[in-house]
C-alpha positions in Angstrom: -51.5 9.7 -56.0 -55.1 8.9 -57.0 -57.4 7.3 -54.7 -59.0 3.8 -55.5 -62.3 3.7 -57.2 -65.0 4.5 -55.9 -63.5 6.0 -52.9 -63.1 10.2 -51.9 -59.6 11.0 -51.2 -58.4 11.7 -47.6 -58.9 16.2 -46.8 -55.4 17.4 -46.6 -55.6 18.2 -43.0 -51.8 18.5 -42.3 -51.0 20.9 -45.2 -54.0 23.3 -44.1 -53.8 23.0 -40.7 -49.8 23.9 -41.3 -51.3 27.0 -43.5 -53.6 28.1 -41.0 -51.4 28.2 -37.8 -48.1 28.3 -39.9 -48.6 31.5 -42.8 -51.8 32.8 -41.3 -50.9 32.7 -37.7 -54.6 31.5 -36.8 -54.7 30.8 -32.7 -56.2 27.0 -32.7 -59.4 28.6 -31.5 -60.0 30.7 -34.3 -58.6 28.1 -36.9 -61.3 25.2 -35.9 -64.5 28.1 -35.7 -64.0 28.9 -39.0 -66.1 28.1 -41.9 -64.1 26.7 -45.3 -65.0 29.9 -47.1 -63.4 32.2 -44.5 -60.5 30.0 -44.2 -60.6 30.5 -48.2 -60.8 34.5 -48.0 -57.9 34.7 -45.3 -55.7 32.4 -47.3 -56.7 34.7 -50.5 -54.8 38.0 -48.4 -51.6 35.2 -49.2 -52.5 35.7 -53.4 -52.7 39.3 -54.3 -53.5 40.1 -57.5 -56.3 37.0 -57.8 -59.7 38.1 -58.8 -62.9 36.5 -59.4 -63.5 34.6 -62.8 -65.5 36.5 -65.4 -69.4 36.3 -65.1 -71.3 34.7 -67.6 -72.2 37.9 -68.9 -69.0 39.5 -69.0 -67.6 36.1 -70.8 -70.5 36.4 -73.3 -69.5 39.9 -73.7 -66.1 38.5 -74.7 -67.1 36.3 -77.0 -68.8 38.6 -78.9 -66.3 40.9 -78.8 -63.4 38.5 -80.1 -65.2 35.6 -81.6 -63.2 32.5 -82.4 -63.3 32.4 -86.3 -60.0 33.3 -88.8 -60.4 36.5 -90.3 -59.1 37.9 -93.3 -57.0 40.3 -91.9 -55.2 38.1 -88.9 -55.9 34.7 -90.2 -56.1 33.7 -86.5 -58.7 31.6 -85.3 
């Protein structure tokens, strides 16, 4: 549902409070002395496999490497 112009959405304090005392077992204590980006690193122990997203270097790198033009050979853009 979006919210009506002009105006921020309401912070979806049921769903993480639920995640933080629900899947990460956080005592109320701990849960409301946390910063967002703790809360953000425990919650990421619930996500293996997620890593960071590419640097701009290592993106530039990329593009170099496999440059969005059609070649001869693939005909791929």
């Amino acid at each position: 549902m979006r919210a009506a112009a002009g105006t921020k959405p309401a912070f979806p304090w049921d769903d993480v409070m639920a995640i933080g005392f629900g899947l990460l077992r956080l005592s109320p204590d701990t849960f409301w002395k946390m910063t967002p980006v703790e809360f953000e690193r425990a919650l990421s122990a619930l996500r293996p496999g997620r890593t960071m997203p590419p640097s701009r270097e290592t993106l530039a790198a990329l593009m170099r490497t496999f440059p969005d033009h059609a070649t001869m050979e693939t005909g791929f853009g």
